[in-house]
C-alpha positions as CSV (number, residue, x, y, z in Angstrom):
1,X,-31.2,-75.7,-9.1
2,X,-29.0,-78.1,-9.0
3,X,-27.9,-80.0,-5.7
4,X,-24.9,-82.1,-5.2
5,X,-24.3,-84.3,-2.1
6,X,-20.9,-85.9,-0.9
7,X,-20.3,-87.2,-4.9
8,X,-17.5,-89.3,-4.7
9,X,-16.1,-91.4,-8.5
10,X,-13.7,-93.8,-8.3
11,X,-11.9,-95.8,-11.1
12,X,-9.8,-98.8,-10.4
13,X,-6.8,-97.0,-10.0
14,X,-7.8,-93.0,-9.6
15,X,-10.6,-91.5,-7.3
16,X,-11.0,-88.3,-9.0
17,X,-13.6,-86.7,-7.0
18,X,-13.4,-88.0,-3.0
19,X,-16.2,-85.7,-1.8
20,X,-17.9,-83.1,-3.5
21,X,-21.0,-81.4,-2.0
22,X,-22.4,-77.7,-3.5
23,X,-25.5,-75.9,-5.0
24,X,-25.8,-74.6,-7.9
25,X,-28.2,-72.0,-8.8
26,X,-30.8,-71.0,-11.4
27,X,-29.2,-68.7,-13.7
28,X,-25.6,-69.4,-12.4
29,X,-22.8,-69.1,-14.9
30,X,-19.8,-71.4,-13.6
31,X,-16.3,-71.6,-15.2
32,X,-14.9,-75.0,-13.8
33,X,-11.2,-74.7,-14.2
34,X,-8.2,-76.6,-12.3
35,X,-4.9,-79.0,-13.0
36,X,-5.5,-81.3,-15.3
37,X,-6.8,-85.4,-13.7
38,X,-9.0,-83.3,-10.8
39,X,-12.4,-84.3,-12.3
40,X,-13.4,-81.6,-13.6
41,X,-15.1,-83.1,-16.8
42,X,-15.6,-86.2,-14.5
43,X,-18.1,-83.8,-12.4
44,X,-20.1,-82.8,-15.6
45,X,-20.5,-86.1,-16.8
46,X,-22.4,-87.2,-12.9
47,X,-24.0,-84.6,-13.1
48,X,-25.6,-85.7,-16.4
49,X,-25.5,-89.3,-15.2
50,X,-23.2,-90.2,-18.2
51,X,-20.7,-91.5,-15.3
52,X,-22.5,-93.1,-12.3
53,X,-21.5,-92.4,-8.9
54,X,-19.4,-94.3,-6.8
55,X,-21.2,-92.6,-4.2
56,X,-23.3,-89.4,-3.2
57,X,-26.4,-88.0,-4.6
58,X,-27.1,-85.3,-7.3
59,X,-30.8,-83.5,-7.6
60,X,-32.0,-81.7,-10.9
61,X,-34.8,-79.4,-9.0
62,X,-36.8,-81.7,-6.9
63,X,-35.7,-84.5,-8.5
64,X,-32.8,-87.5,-7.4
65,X,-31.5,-88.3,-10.5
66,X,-29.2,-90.9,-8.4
67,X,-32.4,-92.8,-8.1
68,X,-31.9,-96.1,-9.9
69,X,-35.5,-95.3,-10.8
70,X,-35.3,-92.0,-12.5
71,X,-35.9,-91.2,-15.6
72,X,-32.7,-89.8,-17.3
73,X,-34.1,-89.6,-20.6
74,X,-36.8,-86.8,-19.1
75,X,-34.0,-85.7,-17.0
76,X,-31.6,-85.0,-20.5
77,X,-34.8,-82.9,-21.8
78,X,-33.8,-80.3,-19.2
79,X,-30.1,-80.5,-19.5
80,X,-28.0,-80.6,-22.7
81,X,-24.1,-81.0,-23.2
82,X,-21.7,-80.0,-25.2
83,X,-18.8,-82.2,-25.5
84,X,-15.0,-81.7,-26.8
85,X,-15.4,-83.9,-29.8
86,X,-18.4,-82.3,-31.4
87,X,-20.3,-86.2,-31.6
88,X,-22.4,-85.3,-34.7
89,X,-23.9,-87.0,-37.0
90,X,-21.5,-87.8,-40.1
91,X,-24.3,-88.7,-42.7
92,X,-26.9,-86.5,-41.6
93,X,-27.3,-82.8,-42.8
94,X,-26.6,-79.8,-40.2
95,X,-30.2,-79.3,-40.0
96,X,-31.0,-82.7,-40.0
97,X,-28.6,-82.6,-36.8
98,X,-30.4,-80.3,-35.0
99,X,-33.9,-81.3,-35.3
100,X,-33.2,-84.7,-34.5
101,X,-33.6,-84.8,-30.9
102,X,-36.8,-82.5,-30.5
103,X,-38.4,-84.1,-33.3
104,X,-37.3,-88.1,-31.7
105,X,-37.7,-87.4,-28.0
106,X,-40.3,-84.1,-27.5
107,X,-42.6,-85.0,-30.6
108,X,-41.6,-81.6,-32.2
109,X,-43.3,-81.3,-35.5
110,X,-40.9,-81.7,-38.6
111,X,-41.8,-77.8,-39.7
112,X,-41.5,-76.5,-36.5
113,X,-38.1,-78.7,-35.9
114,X,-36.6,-77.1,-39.0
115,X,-38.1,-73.5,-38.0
116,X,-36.1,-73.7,-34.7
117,X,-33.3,-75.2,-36.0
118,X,-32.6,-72.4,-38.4
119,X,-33.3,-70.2,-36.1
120,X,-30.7,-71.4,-34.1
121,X,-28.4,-71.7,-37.0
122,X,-28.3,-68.1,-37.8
123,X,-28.0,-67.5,-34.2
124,X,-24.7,-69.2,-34.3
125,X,-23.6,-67.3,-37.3
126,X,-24.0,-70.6,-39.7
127,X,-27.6,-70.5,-41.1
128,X,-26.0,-70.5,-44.6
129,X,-24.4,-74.1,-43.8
130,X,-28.0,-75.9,-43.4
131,X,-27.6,-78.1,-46.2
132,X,-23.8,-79.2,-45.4
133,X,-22.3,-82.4,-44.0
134,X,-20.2,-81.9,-41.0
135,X,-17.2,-83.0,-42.9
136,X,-17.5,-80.1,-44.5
137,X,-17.4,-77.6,-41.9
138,X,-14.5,-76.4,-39.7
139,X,-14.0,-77.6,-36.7
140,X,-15.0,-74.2,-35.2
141,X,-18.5,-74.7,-37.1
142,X,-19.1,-78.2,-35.8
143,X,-18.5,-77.1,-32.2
144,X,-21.1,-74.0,-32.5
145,X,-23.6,-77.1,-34.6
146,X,-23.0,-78.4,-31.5
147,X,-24.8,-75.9,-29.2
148,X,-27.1,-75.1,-31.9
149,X,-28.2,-79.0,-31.4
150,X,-28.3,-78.7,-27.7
151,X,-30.2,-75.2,-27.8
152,X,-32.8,-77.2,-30.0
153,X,-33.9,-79.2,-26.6
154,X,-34.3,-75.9,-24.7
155,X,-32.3,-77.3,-21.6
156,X,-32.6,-75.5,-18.3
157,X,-29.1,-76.5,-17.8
158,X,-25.8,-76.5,-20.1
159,X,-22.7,-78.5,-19.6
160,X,-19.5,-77.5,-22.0
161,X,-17.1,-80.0,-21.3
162,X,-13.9,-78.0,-22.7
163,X,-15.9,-76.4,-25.7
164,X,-12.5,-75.9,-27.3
165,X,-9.9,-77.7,-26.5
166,X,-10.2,-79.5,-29.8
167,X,-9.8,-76.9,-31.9
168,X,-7.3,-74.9,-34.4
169,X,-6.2,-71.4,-31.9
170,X,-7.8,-69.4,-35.2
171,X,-11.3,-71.2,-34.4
172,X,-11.2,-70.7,-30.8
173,X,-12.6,-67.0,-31.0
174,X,-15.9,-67.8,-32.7
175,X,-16.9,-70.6,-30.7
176,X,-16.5,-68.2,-26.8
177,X,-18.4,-65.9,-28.6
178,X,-21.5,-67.8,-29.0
179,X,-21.2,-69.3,-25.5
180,X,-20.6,-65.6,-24.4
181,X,-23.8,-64.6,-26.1
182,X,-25.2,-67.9,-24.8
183,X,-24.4,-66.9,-21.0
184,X,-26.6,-64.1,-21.3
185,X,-29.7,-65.7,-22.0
186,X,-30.4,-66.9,-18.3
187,X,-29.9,-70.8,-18.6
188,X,-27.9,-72.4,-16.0
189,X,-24.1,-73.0,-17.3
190,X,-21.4,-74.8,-16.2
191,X,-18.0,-75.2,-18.5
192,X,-15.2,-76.5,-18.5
193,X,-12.6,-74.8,-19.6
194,X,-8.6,-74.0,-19.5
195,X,-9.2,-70.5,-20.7
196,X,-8.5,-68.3,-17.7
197,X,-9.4,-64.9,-19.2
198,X,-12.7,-66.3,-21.4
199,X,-13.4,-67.9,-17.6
200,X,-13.2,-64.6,-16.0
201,X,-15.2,-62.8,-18.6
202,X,-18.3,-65.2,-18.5
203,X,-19.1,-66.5,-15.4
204,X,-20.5,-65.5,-12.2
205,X,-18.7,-68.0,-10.3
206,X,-15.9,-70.0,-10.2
207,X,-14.9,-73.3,-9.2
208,X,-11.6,-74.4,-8.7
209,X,-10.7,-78.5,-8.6
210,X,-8.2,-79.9,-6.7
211,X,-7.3,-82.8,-4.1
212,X,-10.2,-85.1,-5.2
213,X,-12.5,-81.8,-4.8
214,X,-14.0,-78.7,-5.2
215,X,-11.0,-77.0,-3.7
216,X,-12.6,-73.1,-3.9
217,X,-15.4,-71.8,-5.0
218,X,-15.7,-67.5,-5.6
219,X,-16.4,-65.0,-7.6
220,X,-13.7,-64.6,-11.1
221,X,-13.1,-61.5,-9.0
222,X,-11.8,-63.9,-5.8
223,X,-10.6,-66.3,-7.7
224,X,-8.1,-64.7,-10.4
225,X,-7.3,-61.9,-8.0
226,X,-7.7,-62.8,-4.3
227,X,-7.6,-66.3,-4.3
228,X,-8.0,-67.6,-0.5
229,X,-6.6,-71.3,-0.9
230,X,-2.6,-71.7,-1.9
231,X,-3.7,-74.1,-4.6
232,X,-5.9,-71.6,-6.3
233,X,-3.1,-69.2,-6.1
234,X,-0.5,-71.1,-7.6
235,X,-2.7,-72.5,-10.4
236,X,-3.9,-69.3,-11.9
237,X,-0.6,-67.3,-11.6
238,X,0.5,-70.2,-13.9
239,X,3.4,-70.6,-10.8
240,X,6.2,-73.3,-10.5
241,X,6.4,-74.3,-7.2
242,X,9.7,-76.3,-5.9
243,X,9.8,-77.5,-2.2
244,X,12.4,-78.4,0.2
245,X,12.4,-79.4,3.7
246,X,15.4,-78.9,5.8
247,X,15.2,-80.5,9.4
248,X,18.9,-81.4,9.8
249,X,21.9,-79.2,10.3
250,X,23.6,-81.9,8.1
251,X,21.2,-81.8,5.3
252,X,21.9,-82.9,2.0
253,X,23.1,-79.3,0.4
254,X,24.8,-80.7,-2.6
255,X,21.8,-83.1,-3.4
256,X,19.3,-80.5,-2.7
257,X,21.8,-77.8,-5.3
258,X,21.1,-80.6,-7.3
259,X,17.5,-80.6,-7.0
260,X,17.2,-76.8,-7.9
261,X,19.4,-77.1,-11.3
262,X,17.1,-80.1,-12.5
263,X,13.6,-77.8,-11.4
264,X,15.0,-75.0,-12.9
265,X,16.0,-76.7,-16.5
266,X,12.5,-78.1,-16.5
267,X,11.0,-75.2,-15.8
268,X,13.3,-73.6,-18.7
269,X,13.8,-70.6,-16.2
270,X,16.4,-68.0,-17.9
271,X,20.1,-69.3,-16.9
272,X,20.5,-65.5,-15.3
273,X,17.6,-65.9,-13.2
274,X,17.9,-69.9,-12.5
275,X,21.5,-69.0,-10.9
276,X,19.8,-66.3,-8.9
277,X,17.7,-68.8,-7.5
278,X,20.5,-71.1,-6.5
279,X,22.6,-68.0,-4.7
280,X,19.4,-67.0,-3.0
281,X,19.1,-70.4,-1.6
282,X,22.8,-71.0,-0.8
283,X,23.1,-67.1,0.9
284,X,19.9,-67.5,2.9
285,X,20.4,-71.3,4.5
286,X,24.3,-70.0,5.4
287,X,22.8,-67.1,7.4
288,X,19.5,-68.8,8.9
289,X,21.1,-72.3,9.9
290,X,23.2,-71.4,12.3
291,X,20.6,-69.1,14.1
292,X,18.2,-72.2,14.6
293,X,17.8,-74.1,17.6
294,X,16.0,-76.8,16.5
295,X,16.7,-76.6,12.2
296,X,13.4,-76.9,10.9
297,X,12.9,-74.8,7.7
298,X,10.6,-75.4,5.0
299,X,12.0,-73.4,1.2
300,X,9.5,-72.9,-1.1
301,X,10.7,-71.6,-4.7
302,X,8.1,-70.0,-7.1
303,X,8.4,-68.9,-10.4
304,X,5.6,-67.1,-12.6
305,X,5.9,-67.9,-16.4
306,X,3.9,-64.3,-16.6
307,X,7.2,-62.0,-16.1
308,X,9.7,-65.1,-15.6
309,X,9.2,-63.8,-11.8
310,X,10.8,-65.9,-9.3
311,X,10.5,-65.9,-5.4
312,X,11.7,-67.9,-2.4
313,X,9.6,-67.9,0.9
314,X,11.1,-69.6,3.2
315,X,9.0,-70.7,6.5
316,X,10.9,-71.9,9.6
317,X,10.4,-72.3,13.4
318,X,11.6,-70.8,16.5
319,X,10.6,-67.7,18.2
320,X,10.4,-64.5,16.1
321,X,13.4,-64.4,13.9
322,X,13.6,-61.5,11.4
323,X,16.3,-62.3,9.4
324,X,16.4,-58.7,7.7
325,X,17.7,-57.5,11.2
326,X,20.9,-60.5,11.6
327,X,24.1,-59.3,12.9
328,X,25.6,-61.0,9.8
329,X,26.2,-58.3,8.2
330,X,28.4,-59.7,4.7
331,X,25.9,-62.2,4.3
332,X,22.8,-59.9,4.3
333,X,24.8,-57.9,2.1
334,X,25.5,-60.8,-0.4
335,X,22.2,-61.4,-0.1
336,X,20.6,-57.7,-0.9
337,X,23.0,-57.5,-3.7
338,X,21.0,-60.4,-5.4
339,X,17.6,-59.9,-4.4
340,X,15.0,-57.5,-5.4
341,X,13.7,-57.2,-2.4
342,X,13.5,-59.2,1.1
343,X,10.6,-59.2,3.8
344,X,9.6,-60.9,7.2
345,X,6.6,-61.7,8.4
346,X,5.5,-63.4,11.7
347,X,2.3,-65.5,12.0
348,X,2.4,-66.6,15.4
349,X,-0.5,-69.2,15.1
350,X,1.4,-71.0,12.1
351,X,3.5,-74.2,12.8
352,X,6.2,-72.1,11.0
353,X,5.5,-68.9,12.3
354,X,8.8,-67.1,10.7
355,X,7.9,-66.2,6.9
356,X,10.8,-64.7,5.1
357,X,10.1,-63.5,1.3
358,X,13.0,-63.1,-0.9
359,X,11.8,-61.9,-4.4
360,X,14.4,-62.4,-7.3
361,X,16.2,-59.3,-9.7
362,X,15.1,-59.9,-13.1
């Protein structure tokens, strides 16, 4: 098991993990996925002590391995790593590669080093390669060398740090296949990865990084499809999000038009669909505005790149206000006649307890 205490790592200019305290179990398969700069490979590398620790304390079992007086070169006997880059040996066979380490730091027998390796070789579909240079391989091939190497230490604990963002899209296939056969053994796993649906196939948990954290951590079942946390939500339904704040009746509409037509060309949201978003915005603040005491609206735009979906909500405050039911009668008209559908709802507890979703036509 492995134990992790407030962990905080800060560089001169970033802090990418603030406060980071979970357990991880024997036998737990975790997908570690989130934007990119929220220390995601940062947490892989304290955890195998290759980044110290601003602060915080990390336990392998029963051990600190914090301590200034542990022993990480015991500790790395029980957990191996897999990095982006592949890191083997240029001038040194691929089973020279893999018997290396167990033969160097575990005293493995050269026969029995070479038994295992090839062992693991044909496990990884490359037992024919043995006698190759790693300039000669694919980059696909190098990455599963990799593992074999790692396997060769029998680790009680695996770190991928984004197994395949380095390689060709054709390559990328062979290598979650042998980590797919890999999570099945038992060993503790934790990868990184930006593949959402390899993520969701593997693992047996999930953690989400965000805001200097472990933002959420569920099931691929919670996460992908009932995420709790509007972060999580928004980062695996691959969604766009624009926000505005209106607390003026003499806001800045032109600047904030403005604001939408520059979000909506970097988004490269279909022209038909980007002016739906602007008339949406324009129809809705004409009807709400004028009902508001105190103008306090917050307009969130979100747009899915799976569907070119888009979607206004649009949270303001005041007592119950369903704007479906406004005596303006052209306006909700105008609007209907551009949205695909438009609902209220009313969270009382909320700061901005009136929620009105308008969901864009296609």
């Amino acid at each position: 098991m492995i134990r992790i205490e407030h962990l905080k790592k800060q560089y001169p200019n970033i802090t990418p993990l603030k406060d980071v305290s979970v357990e991880i179990h024997d036998g737990d398969v975790i997908s570690v996925i989130g934007p990119s700069g929220t220390g995601k490979s940062t947490l892989l590398r304290c955890i195998n002590q290759l980044e110290k620790p601003t602060a915080g304390k990390i336990w392998l079992d029963d051990i600190e391995i914090t301590d200034r007086n542990c022993d990480m070169n015991k500790v790395r006997q029980k957990m191996g790593m897999v990095f982006q880059n592949f890191n083997l040996f240029g001038h040194k066979t691929v089973i020279e590669n893999i018997m290396l380490a167990p033969m160097d730091l575990l005293g493995v027998p050269k026969q029995e080093a070479y038994n295992t390796g090839m062992k693991l070789l044909r496990m990884v579909g490359l037992a024919e390669k043995a006698l190759n240079y790693p300039d000669e391989l694919s980059g696909g091939q190098k990455q599963r060398i990799a593992i074999a190497r790692t396997l060769a230490m029998n680790p009680d604990v695996i770190l991928l740090d984004e197994p395949t963002s380095a390689l060709d899209p054709t390559m990328v296939g062979e290598v979650q296949t042998v980590i797919r056969d890999l999570a099945k053994t038992g060993k503790t796993m934790m990868i990184v990865t930006h593949e959402m649906n390899f993520a969701r196939a593997i693992s047996n948990r999930v953690f989400y990084m965000d805001e200097g954290g472990l933002y959420e951590d569920g099931s691929p079942e919670q996460i992908f499809d009932n995420p709790k946390r509007e972060n999580t939500r928004r980062f695996v339904r691959r969604l766009k999000v624009l926000e505005l704040n209106i607390e003026s009746r003499d806001y800045d509409f032109i600047g904030m038009a403005g604001e939408i037509e520059v979000w909506c060309g970097k988004n490269q949201i279909p022209p038909k669909l980007s002016n739906r978003v602007q008339l949406i915005f324009e129809e809705t603040m004409q009807i709400l505005m004028p009902l508001l005491e105190v103008p306090h609206v917050q307009a969130d735009c979100e747009y899915s790149e799976q569907g070119e979906r888009a979607e206004w909500i649009f949270r303001y405050a005041g007592p119950r206000m369903d704007l479906t039911q406004t005596d303006d009668d052209l306006g909700l008209t105008v609007l209907k006649g551009i949205a695909q559908s438009i609902d209220f709802d009313w969270k009382e507890s909320e700061p901005l307890p009136n929620i009105l979703h308008v969901k864009m036509k296609i």
